[in-house]
PDB file of N, CA, C and O in Angstrom:
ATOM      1  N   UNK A   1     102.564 275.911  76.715  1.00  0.00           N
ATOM      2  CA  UNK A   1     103.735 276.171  77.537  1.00  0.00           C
ATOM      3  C   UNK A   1     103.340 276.464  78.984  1.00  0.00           C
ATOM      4  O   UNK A   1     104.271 276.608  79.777  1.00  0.00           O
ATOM      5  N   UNK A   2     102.176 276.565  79.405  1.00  0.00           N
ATOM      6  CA  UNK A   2     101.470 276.550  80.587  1.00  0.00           C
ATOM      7  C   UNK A   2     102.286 277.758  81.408  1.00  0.00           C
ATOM      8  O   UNK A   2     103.172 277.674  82.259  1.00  0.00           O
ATOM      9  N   UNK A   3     101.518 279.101  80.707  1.00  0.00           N
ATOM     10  CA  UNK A   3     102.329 280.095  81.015  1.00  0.00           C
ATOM     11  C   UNK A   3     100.901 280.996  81.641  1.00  0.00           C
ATOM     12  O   UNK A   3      99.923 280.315  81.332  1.00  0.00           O
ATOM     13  N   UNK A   4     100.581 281.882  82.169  1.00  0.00           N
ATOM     14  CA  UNK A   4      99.534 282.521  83.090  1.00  0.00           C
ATOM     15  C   UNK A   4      99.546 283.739  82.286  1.00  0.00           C
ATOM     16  O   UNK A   4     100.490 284.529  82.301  1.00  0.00           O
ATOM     17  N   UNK A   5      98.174 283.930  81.376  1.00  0.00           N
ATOM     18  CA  UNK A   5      98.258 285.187  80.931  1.00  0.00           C
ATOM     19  C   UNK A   5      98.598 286.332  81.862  1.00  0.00           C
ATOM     20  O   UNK A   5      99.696 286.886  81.803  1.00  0.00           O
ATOM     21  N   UNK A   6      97.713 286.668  82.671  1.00  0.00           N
ATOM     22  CA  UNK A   6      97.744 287.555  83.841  1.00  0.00           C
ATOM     23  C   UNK A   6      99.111 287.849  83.847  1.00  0.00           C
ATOM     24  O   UNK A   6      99.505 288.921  83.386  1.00  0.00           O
ATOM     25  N   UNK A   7     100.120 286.764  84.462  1.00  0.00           N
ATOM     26  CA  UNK A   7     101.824 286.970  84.836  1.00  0.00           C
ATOM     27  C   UNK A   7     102.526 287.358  83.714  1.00  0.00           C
ATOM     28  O   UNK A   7     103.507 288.093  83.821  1.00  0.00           O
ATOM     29  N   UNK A   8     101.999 286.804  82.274  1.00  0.00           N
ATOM     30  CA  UNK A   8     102.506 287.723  80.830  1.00  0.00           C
ATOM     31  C   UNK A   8     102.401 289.027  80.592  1.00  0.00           C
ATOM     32  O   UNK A   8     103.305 289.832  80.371  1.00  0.00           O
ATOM     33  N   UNK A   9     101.447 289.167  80.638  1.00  0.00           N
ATOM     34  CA  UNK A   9     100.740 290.367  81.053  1.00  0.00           C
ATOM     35  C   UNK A   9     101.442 291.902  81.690  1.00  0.00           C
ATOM     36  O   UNK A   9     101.504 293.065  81.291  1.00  0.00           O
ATOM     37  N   UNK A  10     101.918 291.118  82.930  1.00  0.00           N
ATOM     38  CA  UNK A  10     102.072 291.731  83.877  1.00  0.00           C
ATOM     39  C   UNK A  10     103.833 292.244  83.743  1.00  0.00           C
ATOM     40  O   UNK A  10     104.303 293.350  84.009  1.00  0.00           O
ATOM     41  N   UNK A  11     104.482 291.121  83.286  1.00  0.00           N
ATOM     42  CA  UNK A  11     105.757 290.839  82.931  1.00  0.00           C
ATOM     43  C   UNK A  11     106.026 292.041  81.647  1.00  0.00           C
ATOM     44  O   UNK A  11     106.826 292.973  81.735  1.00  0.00           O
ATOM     45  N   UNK A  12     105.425 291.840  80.845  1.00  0.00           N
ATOM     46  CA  UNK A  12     105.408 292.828  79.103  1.00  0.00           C
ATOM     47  C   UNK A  12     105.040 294.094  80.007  1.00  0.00           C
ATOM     48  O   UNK A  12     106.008 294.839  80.161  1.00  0.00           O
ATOM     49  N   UNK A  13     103.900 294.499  80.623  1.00  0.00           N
ATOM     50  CA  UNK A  13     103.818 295.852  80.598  1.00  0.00           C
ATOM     51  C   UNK A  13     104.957 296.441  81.811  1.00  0.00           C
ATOM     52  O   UNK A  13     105.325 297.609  81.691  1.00  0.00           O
ATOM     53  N   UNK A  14     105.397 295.764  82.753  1.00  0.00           N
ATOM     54  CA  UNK A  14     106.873 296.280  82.947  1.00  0.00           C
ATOM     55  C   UNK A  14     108.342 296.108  82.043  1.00  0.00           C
ATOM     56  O   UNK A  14     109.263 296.924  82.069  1.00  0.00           O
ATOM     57  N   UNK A  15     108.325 295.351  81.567  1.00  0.00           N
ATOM     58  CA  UNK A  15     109.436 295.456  80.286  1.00  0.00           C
ATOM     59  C   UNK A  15     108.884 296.806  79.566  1.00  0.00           C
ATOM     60  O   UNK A  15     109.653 297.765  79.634  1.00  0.00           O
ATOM     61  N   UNK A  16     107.638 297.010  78.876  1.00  0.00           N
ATOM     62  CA  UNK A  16     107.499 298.178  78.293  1.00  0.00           C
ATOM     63  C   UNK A  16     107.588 299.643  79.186  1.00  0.00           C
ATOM     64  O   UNK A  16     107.692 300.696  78.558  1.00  0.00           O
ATOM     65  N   UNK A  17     107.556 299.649  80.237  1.00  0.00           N
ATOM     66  CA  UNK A  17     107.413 300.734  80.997  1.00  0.00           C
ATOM     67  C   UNK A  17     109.359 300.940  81.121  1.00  0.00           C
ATOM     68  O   UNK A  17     109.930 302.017  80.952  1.00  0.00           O
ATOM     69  N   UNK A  18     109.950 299.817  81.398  1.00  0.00           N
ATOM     70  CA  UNK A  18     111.477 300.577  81.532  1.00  0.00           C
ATOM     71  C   UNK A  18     112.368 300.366  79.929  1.00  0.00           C
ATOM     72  O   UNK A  18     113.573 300.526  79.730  1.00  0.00           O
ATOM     73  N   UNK A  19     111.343 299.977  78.986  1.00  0.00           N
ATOM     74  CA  UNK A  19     112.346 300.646  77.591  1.00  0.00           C
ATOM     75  C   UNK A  19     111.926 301.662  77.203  1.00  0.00           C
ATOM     76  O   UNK A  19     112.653 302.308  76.448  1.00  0.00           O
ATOM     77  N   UNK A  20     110.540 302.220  77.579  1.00  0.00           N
ATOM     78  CA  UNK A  20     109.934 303.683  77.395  1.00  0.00           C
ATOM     79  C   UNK A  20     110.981 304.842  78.489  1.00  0.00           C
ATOM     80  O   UNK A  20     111.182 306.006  78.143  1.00  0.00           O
ATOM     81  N   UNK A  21     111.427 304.380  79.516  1.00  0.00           N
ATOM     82  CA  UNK A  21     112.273 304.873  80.509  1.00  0.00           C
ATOM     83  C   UNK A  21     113.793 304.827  79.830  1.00  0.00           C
ATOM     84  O   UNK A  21     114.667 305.146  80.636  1.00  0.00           O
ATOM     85  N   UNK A  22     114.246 304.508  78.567  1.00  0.00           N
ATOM     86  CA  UNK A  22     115.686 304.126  78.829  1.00  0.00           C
ATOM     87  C   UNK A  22     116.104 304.338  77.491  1.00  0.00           C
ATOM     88  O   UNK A  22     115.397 304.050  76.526  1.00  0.00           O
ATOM     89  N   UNK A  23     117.685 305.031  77.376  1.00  0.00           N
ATOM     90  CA  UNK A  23     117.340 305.800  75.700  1.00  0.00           C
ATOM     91  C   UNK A  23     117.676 304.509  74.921  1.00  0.00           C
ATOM     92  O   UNK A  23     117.853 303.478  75.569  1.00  0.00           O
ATOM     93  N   UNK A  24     117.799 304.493  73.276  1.00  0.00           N
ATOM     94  CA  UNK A  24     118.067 305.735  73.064  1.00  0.00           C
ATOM     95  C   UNK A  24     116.369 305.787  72.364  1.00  0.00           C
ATOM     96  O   UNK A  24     116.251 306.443  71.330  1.00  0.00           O
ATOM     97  N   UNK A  25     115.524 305.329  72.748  1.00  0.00           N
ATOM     98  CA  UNK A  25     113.955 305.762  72.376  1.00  0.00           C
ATOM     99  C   UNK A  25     113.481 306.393  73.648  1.00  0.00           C
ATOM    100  O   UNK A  25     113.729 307.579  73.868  1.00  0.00           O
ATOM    101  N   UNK A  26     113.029 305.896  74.219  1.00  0.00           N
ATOM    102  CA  UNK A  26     112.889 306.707  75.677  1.00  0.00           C
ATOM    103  C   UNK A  26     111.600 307.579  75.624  1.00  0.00           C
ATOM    104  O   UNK A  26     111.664 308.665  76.200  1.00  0.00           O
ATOM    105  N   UNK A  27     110.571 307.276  75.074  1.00  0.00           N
ATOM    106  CA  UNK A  27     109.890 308.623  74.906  1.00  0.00           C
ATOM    107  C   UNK A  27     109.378 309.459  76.137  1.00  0.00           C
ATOM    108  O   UNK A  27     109.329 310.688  76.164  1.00  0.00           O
ATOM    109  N   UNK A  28     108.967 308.520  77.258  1.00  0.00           N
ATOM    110  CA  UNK A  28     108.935 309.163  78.598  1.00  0.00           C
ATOM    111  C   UNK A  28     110.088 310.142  78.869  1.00  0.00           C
ATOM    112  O   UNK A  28     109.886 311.269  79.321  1.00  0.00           O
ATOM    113  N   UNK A  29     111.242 309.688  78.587  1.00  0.00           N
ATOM    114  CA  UNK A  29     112.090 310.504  79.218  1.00  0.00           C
ATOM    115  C   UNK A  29     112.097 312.093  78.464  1.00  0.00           C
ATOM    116  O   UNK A  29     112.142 313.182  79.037  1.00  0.00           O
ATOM    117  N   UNK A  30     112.048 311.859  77.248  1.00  0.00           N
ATOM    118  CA  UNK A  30     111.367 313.470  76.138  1.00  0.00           C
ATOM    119  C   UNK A  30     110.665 314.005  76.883  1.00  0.00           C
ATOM    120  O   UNK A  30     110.894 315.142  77.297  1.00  0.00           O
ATOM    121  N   UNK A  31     109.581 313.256  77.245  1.00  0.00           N
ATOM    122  CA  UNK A  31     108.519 313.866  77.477  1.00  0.00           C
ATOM    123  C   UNK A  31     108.381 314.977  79.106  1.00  0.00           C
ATOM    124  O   UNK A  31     108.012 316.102  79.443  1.00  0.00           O
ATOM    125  N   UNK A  32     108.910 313.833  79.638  1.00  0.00           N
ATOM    126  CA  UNK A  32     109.486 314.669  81.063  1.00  0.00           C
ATOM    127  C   UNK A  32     110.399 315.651  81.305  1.00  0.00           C
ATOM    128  O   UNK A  32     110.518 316.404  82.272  1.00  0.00           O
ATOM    129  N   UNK A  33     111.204 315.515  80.018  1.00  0.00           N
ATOM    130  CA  UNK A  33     112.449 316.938  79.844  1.00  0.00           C
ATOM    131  C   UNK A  33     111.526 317.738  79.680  1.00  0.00           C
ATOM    132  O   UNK A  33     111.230 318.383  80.686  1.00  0.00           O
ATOM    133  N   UNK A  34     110.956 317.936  78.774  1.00  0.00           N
ATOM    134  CA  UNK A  34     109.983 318.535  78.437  1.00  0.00           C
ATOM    135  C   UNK A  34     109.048 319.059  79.366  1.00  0.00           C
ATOM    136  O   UNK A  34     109.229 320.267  79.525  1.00  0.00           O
ATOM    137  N   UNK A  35     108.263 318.670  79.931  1.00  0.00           N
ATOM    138  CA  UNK A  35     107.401 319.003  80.951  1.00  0.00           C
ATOM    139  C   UNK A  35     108.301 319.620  82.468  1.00  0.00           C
ATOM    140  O   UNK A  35     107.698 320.285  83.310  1.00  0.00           O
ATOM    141  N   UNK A  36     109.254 319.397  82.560  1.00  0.00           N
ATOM    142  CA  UNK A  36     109.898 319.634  83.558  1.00  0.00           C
ATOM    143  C   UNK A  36     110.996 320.674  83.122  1.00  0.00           C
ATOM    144  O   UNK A  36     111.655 321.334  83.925  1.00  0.00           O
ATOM    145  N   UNK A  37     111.091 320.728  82.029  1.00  0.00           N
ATOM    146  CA  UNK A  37     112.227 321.770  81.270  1.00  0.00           C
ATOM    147  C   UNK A  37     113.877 321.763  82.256  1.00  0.00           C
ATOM    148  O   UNK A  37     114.287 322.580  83.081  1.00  0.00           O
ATOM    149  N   UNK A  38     114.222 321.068  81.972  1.00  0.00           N
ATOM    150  CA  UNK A  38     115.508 320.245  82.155  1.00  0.00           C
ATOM    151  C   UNK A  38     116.008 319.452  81.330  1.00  0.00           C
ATOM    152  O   UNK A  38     115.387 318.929  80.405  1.00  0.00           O
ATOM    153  N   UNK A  39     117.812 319.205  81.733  1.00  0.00           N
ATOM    154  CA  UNK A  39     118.292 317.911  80.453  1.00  0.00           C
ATOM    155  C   UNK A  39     118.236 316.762  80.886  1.00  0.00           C
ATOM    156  O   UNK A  39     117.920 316.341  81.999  1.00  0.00           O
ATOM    157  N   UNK A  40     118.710 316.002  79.523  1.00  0.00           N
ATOM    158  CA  UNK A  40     118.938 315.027  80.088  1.00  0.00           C
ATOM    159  C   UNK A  40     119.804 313.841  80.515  1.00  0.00           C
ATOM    160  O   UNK A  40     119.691 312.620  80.406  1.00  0.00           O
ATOM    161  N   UNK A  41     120.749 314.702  81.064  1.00  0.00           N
ATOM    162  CA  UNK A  41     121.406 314.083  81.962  1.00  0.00           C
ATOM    163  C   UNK A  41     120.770 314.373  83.433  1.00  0.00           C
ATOM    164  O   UNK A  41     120.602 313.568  84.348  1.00  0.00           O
ATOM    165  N   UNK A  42     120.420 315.973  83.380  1.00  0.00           N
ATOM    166  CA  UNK A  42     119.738 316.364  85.353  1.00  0.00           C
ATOM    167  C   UNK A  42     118.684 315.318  84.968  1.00  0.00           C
ATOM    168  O   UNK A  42     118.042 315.326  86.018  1.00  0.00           O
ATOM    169  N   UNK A  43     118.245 314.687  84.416  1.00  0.00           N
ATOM    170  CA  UNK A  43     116.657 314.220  85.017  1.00  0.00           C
ATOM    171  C   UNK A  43     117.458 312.255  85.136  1.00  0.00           C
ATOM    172  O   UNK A  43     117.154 311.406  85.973  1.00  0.00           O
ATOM    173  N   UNK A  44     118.458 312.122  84.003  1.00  0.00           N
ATOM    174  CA  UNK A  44     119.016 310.323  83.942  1.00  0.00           C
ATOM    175  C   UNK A  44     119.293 310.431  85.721  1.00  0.00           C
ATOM    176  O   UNK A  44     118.748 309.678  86.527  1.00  0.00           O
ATOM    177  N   UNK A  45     120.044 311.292  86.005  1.00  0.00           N
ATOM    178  CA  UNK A  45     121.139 311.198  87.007  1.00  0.00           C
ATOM    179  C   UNK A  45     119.646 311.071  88.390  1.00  0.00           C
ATOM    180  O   UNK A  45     119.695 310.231  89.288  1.00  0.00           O
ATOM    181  N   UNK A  46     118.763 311.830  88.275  1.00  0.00           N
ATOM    182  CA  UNK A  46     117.569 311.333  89.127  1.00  0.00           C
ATOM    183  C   UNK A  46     117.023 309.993  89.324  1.00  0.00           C
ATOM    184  O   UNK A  46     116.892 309.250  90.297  1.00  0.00           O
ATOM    185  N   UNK A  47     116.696 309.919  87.857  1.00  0.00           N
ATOM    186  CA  UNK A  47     116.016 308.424  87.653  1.00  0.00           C
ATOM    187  C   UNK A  47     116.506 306.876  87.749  1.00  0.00           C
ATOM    188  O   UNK A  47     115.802 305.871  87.662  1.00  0.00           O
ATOM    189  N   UNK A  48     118.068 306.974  87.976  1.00  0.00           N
ATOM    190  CA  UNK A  48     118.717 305.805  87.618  1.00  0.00           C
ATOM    191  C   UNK A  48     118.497 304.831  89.141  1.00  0.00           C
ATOM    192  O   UNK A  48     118.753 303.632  89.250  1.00  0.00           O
ATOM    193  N   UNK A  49     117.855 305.914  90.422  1.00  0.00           N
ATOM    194  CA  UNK A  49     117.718 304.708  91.657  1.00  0.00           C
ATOM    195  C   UNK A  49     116.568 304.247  90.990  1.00  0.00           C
ATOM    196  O   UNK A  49     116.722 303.033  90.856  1.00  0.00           O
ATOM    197  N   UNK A  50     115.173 304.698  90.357  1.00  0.00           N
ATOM    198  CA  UNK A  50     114.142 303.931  90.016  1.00  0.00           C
ATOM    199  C   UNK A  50     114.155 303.299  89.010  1.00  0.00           C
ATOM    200  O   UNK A  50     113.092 302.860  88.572  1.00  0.00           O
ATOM    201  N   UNK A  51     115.410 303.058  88.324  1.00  0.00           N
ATOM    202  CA  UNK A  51     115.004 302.274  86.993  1.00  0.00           C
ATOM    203  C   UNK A  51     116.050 300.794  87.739  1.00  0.00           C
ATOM    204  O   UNK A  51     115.905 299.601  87.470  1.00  0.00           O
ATOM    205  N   UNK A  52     116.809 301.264  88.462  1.00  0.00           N
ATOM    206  CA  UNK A  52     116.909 300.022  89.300  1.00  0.00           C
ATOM    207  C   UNK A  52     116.397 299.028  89.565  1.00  0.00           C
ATOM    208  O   UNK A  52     116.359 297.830  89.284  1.00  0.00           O
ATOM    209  N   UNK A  53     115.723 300.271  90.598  1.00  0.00           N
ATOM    210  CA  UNK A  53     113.909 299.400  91.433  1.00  0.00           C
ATOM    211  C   UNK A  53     113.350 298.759  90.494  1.00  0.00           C
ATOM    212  O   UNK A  53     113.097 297.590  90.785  1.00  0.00           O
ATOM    213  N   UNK A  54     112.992 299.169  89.225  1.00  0.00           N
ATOM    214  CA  UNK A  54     112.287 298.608  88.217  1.00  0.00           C
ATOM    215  C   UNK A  54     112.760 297.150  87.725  1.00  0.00           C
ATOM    216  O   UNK A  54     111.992 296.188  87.703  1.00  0.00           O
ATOM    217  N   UNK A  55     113.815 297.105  87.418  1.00  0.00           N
ATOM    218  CA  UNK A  55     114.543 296.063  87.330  1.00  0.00           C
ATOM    219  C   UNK A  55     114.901 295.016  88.319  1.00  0.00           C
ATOM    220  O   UNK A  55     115.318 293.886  88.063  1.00  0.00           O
ATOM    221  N   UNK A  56     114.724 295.440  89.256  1.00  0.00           N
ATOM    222  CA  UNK A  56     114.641 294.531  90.747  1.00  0.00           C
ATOM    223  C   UNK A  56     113.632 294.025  91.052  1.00  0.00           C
ATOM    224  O   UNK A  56     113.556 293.049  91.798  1.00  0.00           O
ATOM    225  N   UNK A  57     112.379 294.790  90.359  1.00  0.00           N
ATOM    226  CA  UNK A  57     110.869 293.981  90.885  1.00  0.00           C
ATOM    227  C   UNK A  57     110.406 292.829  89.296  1.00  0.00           C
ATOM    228  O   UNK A  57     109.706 291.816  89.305  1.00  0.00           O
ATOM    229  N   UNK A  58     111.158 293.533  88.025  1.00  0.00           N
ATOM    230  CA  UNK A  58     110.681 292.612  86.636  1.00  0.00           C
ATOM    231  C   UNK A  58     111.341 291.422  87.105  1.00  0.00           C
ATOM    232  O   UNK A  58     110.676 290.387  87.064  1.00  0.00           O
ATOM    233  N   UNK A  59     112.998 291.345  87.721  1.00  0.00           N
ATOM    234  CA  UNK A  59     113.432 290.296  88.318  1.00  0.00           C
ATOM    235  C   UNK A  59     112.282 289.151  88.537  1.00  0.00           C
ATOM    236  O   UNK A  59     111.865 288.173  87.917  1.00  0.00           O
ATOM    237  N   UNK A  60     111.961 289.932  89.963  1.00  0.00           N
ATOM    238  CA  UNK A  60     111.108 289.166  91.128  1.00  0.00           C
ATOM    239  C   UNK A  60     109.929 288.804  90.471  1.00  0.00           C
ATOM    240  O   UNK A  60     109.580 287.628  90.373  1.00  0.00           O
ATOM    241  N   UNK A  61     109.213 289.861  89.956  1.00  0.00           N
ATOM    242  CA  UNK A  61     107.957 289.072  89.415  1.00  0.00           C
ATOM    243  C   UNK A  61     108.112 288.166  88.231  1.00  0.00           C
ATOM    244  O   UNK A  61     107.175 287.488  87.809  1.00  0.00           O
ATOM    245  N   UNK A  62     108.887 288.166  87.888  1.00  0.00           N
ATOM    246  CA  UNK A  62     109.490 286.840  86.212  1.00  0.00           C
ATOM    247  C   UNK A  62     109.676 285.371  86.930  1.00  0.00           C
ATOM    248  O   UNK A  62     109.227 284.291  86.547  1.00  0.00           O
ATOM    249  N   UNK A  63     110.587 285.704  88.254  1.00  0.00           N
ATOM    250  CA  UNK A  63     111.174 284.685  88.526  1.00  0.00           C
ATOM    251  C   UNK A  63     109.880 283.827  89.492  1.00  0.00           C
ATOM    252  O   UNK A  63     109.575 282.637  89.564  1.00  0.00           O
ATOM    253  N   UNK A  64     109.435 284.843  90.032  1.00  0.00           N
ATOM    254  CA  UNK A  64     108.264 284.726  91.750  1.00  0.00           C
ATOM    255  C   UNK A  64     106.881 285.014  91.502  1.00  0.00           C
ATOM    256  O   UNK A  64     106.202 285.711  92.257  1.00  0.00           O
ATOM    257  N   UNK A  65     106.306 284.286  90.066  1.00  0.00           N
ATOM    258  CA  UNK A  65     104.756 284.523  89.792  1.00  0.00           C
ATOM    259  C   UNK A  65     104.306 284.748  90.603  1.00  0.00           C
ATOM    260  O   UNK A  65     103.989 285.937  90.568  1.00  0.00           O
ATOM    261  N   UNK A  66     103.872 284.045  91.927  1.00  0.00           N
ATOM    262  CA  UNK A  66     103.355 284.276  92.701  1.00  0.00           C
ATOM    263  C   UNK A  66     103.131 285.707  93.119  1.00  0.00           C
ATOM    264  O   UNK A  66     102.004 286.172  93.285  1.00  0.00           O
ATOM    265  N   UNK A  67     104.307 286.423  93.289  1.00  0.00           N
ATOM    266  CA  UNK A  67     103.966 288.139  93.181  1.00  0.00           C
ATOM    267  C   UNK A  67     103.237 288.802  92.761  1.00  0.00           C
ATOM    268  O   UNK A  67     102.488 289.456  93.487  1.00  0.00           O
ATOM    269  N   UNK A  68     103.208 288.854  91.704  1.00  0.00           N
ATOM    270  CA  UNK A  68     101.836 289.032  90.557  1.00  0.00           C
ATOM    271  C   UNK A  68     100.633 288.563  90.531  1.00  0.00           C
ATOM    272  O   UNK A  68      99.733 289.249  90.047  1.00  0.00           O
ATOM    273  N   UNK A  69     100.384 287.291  91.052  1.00  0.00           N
ATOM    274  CA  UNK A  69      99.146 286.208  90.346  1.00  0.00           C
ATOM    275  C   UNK A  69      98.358 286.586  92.222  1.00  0.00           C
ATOM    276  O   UNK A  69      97.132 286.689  92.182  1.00  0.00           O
ATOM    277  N   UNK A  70      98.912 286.742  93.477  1.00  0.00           N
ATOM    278  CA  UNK A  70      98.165 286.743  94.260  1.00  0.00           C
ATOM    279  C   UNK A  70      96.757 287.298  94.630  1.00  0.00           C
ATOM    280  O   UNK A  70      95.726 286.779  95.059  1.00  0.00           O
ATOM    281  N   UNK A  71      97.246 288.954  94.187  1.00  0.00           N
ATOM    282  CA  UNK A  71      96.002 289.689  94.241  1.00  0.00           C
ATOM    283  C   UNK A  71      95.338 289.013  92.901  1.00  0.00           C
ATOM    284  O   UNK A  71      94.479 288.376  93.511  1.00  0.00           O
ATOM    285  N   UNK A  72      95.196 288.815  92.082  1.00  0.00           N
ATOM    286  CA  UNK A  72      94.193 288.726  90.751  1.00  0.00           C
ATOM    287  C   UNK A  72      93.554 287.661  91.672  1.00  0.00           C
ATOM    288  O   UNK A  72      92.695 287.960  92.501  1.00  0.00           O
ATOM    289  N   UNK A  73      94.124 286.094  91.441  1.00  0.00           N
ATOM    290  CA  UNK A  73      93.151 285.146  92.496  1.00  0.00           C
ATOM    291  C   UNK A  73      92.666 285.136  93.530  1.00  0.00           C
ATOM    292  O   UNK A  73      91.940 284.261  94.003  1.00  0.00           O
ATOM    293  N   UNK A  74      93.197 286.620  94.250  1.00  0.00           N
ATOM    294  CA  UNK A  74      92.393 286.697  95.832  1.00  0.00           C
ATOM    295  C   UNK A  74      91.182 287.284  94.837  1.00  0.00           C
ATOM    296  O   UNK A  74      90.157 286.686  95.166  1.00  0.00           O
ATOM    297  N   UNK A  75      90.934 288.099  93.889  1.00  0.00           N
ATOM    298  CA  UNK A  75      89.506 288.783  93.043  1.00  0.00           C
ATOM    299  C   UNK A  75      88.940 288.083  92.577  1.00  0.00           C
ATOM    300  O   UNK A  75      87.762 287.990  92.921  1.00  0.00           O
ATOM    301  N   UNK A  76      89.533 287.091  91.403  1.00  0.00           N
ATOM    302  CA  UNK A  76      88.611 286.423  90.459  1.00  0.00           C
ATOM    303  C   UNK A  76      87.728 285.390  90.859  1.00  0.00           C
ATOM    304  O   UNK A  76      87.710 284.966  92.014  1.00  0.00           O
ATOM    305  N   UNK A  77      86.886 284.904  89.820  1.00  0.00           N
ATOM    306  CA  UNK A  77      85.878 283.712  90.329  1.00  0.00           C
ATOM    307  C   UNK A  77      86.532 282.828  90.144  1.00  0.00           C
ATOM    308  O   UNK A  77      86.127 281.696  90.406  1.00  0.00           O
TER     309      UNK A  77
END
């Protein structure tokens, strides 16, 4: 399917980072009530400009490999 591990890669571990962010599993978000001892609604009502952002860049990098793949090929051999 001539798909770029790297951009798979890259794609999955932001999908996993905002369903760990988002209930009703969420375990980040436990975890930060927790550590921050607050609910959770005070901590949703914080987080909802960055889970935005999050969703605005899985956009861009899904759609705009290039985003992703630049730095690795400016490194690799």
């Amino acid at each position: 399917m001539h798909v770029d591990l790297v951009h798979f890669g890259i794609v999955l571990l932001v999908n996993l980072v905002i369903g760990q962010l988002t209930p009703p599993v969420g375990v980040l978000l436990f975890v930060s009530m927790t550590i921050a001892k607050v609910s959770l609604n005070a901590l949703l009502r914080e987080l909802w400009p960055f889970l935005i952002g999050l969703v605005v860049a899985l956009g861009l990098i899904t759609y705009l490999p290039g985003l992703s793949l630049t730095l690795p090929k400016l490194l690799g051999p």
